[in-house]
C-alpha positions in Angstrom: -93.8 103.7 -5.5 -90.9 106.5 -5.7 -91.0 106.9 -2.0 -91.1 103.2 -1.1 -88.0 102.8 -3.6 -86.1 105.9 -1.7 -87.1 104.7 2.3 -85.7 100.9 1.1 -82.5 102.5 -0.4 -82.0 104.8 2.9 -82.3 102.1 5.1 -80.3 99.4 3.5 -77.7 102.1 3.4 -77.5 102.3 6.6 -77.8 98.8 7.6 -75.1 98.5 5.5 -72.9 101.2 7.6 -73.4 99.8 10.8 -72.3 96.1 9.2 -69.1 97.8 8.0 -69.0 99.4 11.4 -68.8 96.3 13.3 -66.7 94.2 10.7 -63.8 97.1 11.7 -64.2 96.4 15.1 -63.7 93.0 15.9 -61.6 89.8 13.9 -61.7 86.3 15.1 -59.7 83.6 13.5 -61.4 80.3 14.1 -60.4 78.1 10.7 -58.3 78.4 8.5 -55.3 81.2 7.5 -56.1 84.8 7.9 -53.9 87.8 8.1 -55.6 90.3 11.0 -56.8 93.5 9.5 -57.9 93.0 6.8 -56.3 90.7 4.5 -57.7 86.6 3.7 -55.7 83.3 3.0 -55.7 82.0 -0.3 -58.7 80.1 0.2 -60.6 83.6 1.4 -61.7 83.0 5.0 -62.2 85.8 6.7 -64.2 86.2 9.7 -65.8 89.9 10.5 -67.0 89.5 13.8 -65.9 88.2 17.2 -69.2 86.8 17.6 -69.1 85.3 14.2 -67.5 82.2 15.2 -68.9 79.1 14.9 -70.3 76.9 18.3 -68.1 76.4 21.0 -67.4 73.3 20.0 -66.1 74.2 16.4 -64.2 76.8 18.0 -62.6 74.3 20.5 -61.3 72.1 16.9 -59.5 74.6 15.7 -57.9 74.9 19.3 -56.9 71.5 19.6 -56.2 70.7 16.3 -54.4 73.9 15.1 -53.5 76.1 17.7 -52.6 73.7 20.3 -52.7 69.9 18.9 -50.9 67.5 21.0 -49.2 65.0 18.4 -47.4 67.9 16.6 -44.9 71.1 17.0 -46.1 74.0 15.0 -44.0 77.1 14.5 -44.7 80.3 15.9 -43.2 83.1 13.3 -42.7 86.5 15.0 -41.8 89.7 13.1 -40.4 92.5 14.7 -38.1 95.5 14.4 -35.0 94.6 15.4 -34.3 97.7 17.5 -37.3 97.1 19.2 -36.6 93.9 19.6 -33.1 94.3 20.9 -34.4 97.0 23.5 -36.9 94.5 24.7 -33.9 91.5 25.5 -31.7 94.4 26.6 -34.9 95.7 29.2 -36.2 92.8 30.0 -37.3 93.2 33.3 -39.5 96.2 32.2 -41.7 93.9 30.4 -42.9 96.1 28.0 -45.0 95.5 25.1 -44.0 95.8 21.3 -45.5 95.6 18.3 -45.0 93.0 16.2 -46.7 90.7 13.5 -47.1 86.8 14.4 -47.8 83.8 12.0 -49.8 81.1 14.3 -49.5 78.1 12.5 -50.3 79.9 9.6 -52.6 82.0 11.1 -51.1 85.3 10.5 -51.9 88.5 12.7 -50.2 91.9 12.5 -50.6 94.6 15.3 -49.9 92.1 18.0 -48.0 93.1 21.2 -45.2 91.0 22.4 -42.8 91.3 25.6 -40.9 89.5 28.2 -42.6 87.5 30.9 -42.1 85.5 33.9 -40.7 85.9 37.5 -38.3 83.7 38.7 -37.2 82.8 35.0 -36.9 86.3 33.9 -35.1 87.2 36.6 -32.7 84.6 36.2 -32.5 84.8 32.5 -31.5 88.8 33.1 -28.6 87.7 35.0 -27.2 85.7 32.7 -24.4 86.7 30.4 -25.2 84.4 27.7 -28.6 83.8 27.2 -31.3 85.6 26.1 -34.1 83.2 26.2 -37.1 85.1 28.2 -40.5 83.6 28.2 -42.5 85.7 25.8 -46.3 86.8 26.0 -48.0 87.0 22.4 -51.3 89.8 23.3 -53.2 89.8 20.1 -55.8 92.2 20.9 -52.7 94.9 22.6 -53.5 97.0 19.8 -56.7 95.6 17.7 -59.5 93.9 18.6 -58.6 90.3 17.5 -58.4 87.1 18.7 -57.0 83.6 17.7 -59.9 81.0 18.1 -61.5 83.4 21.0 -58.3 83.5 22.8 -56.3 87.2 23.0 -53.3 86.3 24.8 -50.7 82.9 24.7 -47.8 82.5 27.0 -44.8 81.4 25.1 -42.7 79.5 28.1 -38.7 78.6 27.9 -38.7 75.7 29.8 -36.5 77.0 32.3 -35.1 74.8 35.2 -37.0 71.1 33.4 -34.4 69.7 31.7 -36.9 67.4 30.3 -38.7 70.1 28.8 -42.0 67.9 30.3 -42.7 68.8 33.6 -45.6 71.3 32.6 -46.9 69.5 29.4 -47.4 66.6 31.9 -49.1 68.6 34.9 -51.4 70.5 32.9 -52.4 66.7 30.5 -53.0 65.1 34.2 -55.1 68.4 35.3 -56.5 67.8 32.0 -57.8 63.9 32.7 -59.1 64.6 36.4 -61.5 67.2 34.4 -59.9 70.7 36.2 -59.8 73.3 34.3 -57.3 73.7 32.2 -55.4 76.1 29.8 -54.7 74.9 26.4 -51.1 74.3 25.7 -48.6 72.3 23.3 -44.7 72.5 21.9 -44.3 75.3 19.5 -40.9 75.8 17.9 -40.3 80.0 18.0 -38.8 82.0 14.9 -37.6 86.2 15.2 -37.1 87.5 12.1 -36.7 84.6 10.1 -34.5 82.3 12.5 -34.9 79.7 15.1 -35.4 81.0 18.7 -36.0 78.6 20.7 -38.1 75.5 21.4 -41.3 76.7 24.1 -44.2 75.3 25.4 -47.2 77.4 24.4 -50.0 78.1 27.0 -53.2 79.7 27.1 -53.5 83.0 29.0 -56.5 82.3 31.4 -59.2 85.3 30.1 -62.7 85.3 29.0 -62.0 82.3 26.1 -60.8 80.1 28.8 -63.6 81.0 31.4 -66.1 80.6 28.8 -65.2 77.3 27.7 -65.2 76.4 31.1 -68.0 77.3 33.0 -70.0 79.2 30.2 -69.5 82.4 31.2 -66.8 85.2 32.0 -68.8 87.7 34.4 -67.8 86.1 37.0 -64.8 87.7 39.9 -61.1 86.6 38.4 -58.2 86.9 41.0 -54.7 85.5 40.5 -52.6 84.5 44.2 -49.3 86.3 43.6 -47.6 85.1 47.1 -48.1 88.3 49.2 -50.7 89.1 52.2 -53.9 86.9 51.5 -52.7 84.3 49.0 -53.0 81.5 52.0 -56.4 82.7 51.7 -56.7 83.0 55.8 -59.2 85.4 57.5 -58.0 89.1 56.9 -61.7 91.2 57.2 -61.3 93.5 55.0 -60.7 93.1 50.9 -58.1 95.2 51.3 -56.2 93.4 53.3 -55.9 90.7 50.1 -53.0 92.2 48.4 -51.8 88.5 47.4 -55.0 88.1 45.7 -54.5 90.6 42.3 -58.2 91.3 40.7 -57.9 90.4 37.3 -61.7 91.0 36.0 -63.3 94.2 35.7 -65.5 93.7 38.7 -65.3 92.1 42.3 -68.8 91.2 42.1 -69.5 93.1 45.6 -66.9 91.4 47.3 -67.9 87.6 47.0 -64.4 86.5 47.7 -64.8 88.1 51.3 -67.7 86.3 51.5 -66.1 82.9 50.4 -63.5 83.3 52.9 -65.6 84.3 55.5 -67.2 80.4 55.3 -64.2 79.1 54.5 -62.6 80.2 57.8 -65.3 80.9 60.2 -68.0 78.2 58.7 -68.5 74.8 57.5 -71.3 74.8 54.6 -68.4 75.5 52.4 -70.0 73.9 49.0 -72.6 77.0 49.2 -69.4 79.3 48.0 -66.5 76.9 46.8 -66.4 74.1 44.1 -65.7 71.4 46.9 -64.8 68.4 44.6 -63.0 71.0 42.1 -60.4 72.2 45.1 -60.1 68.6 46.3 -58.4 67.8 42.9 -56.6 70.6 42.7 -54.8 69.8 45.7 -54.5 66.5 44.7 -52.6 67.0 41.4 -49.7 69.6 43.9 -49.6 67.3 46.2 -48.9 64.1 44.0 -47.4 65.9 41.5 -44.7 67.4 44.0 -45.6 70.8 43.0 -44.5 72.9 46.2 -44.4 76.1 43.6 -47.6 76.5 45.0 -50.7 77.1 47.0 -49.1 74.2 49.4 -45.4 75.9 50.0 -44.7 79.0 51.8 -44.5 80.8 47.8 -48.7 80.2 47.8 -49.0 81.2 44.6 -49.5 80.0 41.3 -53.5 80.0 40.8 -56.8 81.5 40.3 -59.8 81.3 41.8 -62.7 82.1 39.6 -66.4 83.1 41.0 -69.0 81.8 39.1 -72.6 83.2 40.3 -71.5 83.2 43.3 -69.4 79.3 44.1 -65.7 80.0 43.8 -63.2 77.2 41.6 -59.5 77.3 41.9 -57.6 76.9 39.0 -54.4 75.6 38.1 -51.1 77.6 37.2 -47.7 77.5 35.8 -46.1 73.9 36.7 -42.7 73.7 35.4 -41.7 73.2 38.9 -43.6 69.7 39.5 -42.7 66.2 39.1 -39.1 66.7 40.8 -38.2 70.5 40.5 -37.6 70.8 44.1 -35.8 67.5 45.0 -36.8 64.5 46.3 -40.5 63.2 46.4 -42.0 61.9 50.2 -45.1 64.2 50.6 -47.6 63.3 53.7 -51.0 63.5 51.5 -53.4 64.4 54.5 -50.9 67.4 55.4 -49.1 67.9 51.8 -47.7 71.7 53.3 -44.5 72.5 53.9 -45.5 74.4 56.9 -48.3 74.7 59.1 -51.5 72.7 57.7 -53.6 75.1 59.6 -51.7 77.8 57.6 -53.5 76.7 54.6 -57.3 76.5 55.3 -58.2 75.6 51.5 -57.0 72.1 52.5 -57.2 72.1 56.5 -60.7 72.8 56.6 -61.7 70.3 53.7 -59.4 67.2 54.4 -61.3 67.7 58.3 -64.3 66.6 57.1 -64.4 62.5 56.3 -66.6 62.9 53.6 -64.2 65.2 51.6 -61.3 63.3 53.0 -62.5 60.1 51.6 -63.4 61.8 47.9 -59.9 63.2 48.0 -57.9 60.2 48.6 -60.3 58.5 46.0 -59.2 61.3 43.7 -55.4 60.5 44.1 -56.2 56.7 44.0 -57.6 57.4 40.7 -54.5 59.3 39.1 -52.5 56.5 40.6 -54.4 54.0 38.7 -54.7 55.7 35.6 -52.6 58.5 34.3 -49.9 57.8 36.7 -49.7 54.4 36.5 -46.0 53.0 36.0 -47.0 51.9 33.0 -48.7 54.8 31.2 -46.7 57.3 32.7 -43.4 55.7 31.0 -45.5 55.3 28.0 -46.4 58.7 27.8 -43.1 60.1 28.1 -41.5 58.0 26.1 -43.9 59.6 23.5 -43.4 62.7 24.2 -39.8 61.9 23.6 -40.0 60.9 20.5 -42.3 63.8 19.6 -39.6 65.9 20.9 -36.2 64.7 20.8 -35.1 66.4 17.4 -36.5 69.8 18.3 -34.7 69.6 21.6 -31.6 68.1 20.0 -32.0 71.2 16.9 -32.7 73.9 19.9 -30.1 76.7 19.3 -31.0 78.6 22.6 -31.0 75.9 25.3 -30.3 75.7 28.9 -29.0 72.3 28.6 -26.8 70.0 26.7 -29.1 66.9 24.7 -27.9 64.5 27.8 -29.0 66.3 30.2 -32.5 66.6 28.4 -32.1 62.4 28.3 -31.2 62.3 31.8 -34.3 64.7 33.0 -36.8 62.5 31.1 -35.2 59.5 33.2 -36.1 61.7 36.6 -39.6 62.6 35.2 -40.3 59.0 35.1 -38.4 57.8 38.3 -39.5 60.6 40.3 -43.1 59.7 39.3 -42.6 56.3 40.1 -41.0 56.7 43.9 -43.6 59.0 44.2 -46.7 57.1 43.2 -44.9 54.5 45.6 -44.8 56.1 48.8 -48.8 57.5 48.1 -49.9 54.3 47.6 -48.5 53.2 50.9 -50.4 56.2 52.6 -53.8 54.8 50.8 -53.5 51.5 52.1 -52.6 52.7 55.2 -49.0 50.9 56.0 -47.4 54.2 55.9 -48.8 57.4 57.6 -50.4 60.0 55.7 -50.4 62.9 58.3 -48.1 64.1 60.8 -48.4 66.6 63.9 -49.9 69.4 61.7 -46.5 70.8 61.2 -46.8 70.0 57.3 -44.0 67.7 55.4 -41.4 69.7 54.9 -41.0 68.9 51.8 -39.9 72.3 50.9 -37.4 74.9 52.4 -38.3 77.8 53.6 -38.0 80.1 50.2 -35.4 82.7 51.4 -34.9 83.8 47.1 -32.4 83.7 45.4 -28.5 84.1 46.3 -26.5 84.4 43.8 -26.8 80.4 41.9 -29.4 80.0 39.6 -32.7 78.1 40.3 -34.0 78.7 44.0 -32.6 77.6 47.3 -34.4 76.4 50.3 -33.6 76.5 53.7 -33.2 73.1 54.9 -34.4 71.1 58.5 -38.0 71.4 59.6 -37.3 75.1 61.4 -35.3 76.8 59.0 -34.3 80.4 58.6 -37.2 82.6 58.5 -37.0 85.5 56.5 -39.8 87.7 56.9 -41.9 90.1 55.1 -40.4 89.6 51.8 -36.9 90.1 52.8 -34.7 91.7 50.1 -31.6 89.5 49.2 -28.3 90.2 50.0 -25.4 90.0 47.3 -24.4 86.6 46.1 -21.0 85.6 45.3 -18.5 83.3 43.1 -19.6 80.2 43.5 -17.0 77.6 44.8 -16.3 74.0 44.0 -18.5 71.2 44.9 -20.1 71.5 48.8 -22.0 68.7 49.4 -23.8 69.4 52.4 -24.1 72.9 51.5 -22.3 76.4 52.0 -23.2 79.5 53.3 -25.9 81.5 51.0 -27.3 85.5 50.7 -28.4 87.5 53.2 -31.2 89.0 55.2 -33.0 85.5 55.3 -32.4 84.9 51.9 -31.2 80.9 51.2 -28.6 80.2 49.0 -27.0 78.2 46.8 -24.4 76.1 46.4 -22.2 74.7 43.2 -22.0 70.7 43.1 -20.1 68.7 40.8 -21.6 66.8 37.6 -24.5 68.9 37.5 -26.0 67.2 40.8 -27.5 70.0 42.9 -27.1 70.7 46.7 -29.1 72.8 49.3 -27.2 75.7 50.8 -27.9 76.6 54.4 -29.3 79.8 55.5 -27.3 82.5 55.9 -27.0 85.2 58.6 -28.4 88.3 57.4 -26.0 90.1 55.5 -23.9 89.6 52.4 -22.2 86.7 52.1 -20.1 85.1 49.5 -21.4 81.8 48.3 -19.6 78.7 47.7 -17.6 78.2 51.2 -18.5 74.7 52.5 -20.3 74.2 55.3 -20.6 71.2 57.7 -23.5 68.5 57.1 -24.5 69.3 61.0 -24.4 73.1 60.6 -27.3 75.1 59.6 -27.1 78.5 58.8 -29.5 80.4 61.0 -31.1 83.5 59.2 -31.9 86.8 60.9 -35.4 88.4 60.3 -35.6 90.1 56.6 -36.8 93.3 55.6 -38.9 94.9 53.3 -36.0 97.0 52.0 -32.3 96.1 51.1 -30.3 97.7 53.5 -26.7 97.9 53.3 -25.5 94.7 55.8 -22.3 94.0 56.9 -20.5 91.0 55.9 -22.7 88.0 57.0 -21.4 84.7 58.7 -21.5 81.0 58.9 -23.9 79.9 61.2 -22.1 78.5 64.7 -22.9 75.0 65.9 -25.2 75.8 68.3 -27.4 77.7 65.5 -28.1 74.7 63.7 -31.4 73.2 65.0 -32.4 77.0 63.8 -31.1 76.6 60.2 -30.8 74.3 57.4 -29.7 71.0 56.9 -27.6 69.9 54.3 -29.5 69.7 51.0 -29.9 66.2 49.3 -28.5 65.8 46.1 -31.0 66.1 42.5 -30.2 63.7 39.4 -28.5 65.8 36.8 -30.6 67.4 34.3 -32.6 68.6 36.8 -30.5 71.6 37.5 -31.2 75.2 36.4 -29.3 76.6 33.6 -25.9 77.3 34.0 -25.5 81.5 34.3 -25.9 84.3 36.4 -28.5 84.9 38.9 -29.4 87.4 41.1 -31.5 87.9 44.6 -35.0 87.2 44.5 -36.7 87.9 48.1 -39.5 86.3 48.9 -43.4 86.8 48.9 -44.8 87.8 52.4 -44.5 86.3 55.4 -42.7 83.8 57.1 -41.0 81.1 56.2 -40.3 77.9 57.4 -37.7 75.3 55.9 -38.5 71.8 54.8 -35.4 69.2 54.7 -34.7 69.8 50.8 -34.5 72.0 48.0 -32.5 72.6 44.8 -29.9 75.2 43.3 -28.1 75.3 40.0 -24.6 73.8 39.9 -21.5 75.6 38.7 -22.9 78.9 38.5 -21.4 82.5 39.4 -23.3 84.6 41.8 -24.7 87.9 40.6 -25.8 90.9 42.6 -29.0 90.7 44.8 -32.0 91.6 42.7 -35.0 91.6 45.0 -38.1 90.1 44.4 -39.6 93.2 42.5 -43.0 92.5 43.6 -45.5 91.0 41.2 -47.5 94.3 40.2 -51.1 94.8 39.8 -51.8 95.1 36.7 -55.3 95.4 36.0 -56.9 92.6 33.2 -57.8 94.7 30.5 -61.1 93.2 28.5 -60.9 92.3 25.2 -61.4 95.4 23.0 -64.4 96.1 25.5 -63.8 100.1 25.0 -63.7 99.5 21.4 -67.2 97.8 20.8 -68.5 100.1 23.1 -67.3 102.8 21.3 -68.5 101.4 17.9 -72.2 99.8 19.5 -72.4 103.9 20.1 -71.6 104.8 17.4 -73.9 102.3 15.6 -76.9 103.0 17.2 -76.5 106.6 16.5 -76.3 105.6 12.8 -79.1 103.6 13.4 -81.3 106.0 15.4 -80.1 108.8 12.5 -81.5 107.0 9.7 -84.2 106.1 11.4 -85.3 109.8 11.9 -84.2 110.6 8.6 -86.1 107.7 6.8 -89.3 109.1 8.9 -88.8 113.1 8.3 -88.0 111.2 4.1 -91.8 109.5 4.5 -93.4 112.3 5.8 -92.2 114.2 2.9 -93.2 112.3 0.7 -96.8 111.7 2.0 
């Protein structure tokens, strides 16, 4: 009896290690408060275990109805050392993690890593002299295993160049109805140390939570298009020859995206490796939504394509830029580019067969219908404005003044509107929906940034090119108003303008070189860019573009509503991903800003995705089953004994 006593004592002692084990290694908030590491809410929920929590579908509640609900703003509380802090605003571009404690909604969390995020926002947000509002990305398992409801990392976004502080709220809701897969997101207001930062728009970090929502696993091949060699997702060979496509999971899968693009490009049974009716809607919502920050510009970025046992989905990405960021709306559905269609096989090779053809204009037909209906559009926003106004109105770090946030919610909804227009012409058939396979220009050629903040595209259907990810020259002082745009950055970079009023032109191209913005140009003269570089050389001064150079270059940019201008401030260059790049007729610049010095792209890294805390349960499971294969021998050597 002795003996049985002692073998149940020994082995509920070491059941009891390995459960203490494995409640260190892993914390999971899925309802209510909980401070990470350790410590319970009042009400003494406390979960142990990442895998401790709840269905899928419980988990998903607390998303929605805590961490991102929809009909409210909840604050986001950050802690930090100010001298941290401070070196992170003053080093922004580094983007460097620090640690930090953060209160979710109440949910609070210490050992969390914070930094600065973003490309085109941080870039332009370093070059300003009086703002520090960077994008921020919250990591809660940088340091610890721990997640908020599953998910380990949240975007904090500053709204920067939407003036209605909409554009991506209404993009990812309309992914969100056509059933794409979508990131969770929703208005946060942002505290450091105590005191209002800033009004953001929260968004999920696509990762295993997000994949596992939405196609029940998160084994699968994750890449993210960052704009350089690949991103078009053309023919290349090799997998090496991909470096626009970034590898974010831990595995390739033995190369299934070669053999995805293999079919793509060289076959036609392309449903046995891609999501057919998934990448239909996806370039649907760019194309309607007038998101050329894209897959459908020359930028070809902003997505992810996901494998999923062996079928690859493309996902949708960042979409402050839609619903009027780049100008004007008029996009040719059949050939929604802004260069060559056969450039972009994804939609070529799909919108050549009828059948997909005819399931893709039924898809836009749809959103025309439903969620972008006059009606429900305006109704929607007009709720979101009144969900919104005060925190705007109250927002201490804003790129814009309260009537300019009034005035971008009026563009939202008449950009939509012109927009929904002109596709619903196509549909019907009175107005053509394709052209010679040249693409709609309905963006510039993206020649980075030259010196006013925002972007500026290369105008007329052959502008500038600026290969290779040319560096950007310096930009200038801007000048007064130009309305048909001035002369811009160099080595292939396009430029910027200043306007009057807020309302943004499209400067031309400019010859490669430096060249001070702001001097006028003619509305008939385009300013033809020289071939770029990979490097920033030292150029001499750079010149207008001659008369007989304009078919080459850009013509004059139209005018954008105010509020739809990028915050006033300094920005620098910003060269383009590779390759080459052709202008459409528009584009859009900040107003009224000074020039700062040529930054250069910077390149968009590869980072590799880091799993959550997947060294540290390995590490633990091993040291677990040692415990476990210990006792085990010990509680046998005990009996033995005993016997």
């Amino acid at each position: 009896m002795k003996a049985k006593k002692g073998v149940a004592f020994l082995s509920l002692c070491s059941i009891l290690i390995v459960a203490a084990l494995s409640g260190c290694s892993s914390q999971t908030v899925s309802s209510g408060g909980e401070t990470a590491g350790g410590a319970s809410d009042a009400a003494g929920v406390q979960t142990a275990s990442a895998t401790v929590t709840g269905s899928t579908s419980k988990e998903e509640q607390f998303l929605d109805e805590t961490v991102f609900p929809k009909d409210k703003v909840v604050d986001v509380k950050i802690t930090i050392d100010e001298d941290e802090f401070q070196d992170m605003l003053d080093n922004a571009s580094a983007e460097e993690m620090k640690p930090a404690s953060v209160e979710y909604n109440g949910q609070k969390f210490d050992n969390v890593g914070i930094r600065t995020k973003g490309n085109l926002s941080l870039r332009s947000v370093v070059q300003m002299s009086d703002s520090d509002r960077y994008s921020f990305k919250i990591s809660f398992d940088e340091y610890v295993n721990q997640q908020l409801g599953g998910i380990s990392k949240i975007n904090l976004n500053n709204n920067y160049s939407d003036a209605s502080y909409m554009r991506e709220f209404l993009s990812y809701e309309l992914a969100d109805s056509m059933g794409l897969p979508t990131p969770k997101f929703s208005y946060v207001n942002v505290y450091v140390n105590g005191e209002l930062w800033g009004f953001y728009l929260a968004v999920e970090q696509i990762g295993d939570a997000y994949l596992e929502r939405n196609f029940g696993n998160a084994y699968g091949a994750l890449y993210k298009a960052n704009g350089g060699n690949g991103s078009e997702l053309n023919w290349l060979e090799t997998l090496d020859s991909y470096a626009g496509l970034t590898l974010k999971s831990e595995s390739d899968n033995g190369g299934v995206l070669l053999d995805m693009l293999d079919e793509l490009n060289n076959g036609t049974d392309y449903e046995s490796v891609l999501d057919v009716e998934e990448a239909l809607k996806f370039i649907a919502l760019n194309t309607v939504a007038g998101n050329s920050d894209s897959y459908l510009s020359q930028l070809k970025h902003n997505y992810y394509l996901y494998e999923d046992d062996g079928i690859f989905s493309v996902l949708p990405w960042d979409y402050n830029m839609s619903f009027g960021g780049f100008g004007g709306s008029g996009i040719l559905i059949d050939e929604p580019t802004s260069g060559a269609l056969a450039d972009r096989p994804l939609i070529a090779k799909l919108l050549a067969v009828d059948e997909y053809k005819e399931k893709y204009h039924q898809i836009i037909s749809d959103m025309l219908e439903g969620y972008l209906s006059e009606e429900s559009f305006a109704e929607r926003t007009e709720e979101l404005k009144a969900l919104i106004s005060d925190y705007v109105k109250n927002d201490p770090s804003s790129f814009y003044t309260y009537e300019q946030y009034e005035e971008g919610v009026t563009q939202v909804i008449s950009f939509n509107k012109t927009q929904t227009e002109s596709i619903a012409k196509q549909l019907d058939g009175s107005s053509p929906s394709s052209g010679d396979g040249s693409g709609s220009g309905s963006m510039g050629g993206f020649g980075g940034m030259g010196g006013m903040g925002g972007m500026g595209m290369g105008g007329g259907n052959r502008g500038g090119q600026g290969q290779n990810g040319a560096q950007v020259g310096r930009g200038g002082n801007m000048g007064g108003a130009a309305p048909q745009g001035g002369q811009g950055s160099g080595n292939g970079a396009a430029a910027f303008d200043a306007s009057q009023n807020g309302n943004v032109v499209l400067a031309a191209a400019a010859a490669e070189g430096q060249a001070d913005a702001g001097s006028p140009a003619p509305a008939t003269q385009g300013g033809a860019a020289e071939q770029g570089s990979d490097t920033a050389p030292n150029a001499q001064n750079g010149v207008p573009a001659q008369d007989d150079n304009a078919v080459q270059g850009g013509q004059g940019g139209r005018q954008m509503p105010e509020g739809m201008v990028p915050p006033e401030g300094n920005f620098g260059g910003m060269a383009p991903p590779e390759g080459d790049f052709q202008g459409g007729p528009g584009g859009f610049g900040g107003g009224g800003m000074q020039g700062g010095p040529g930054g250069g792209f910077g390149g968009f890294g590869n980072q590799t995705a880091q799993p959550q805390g997947s060294a540290k349960e390995a590490a633990t499971a091993g040291i677990a089953a040692i415990l476990l294969l210990a006792s085990a021998a010990f509680i046998a050597l005990y009996k033995r004994k005993r016997l």
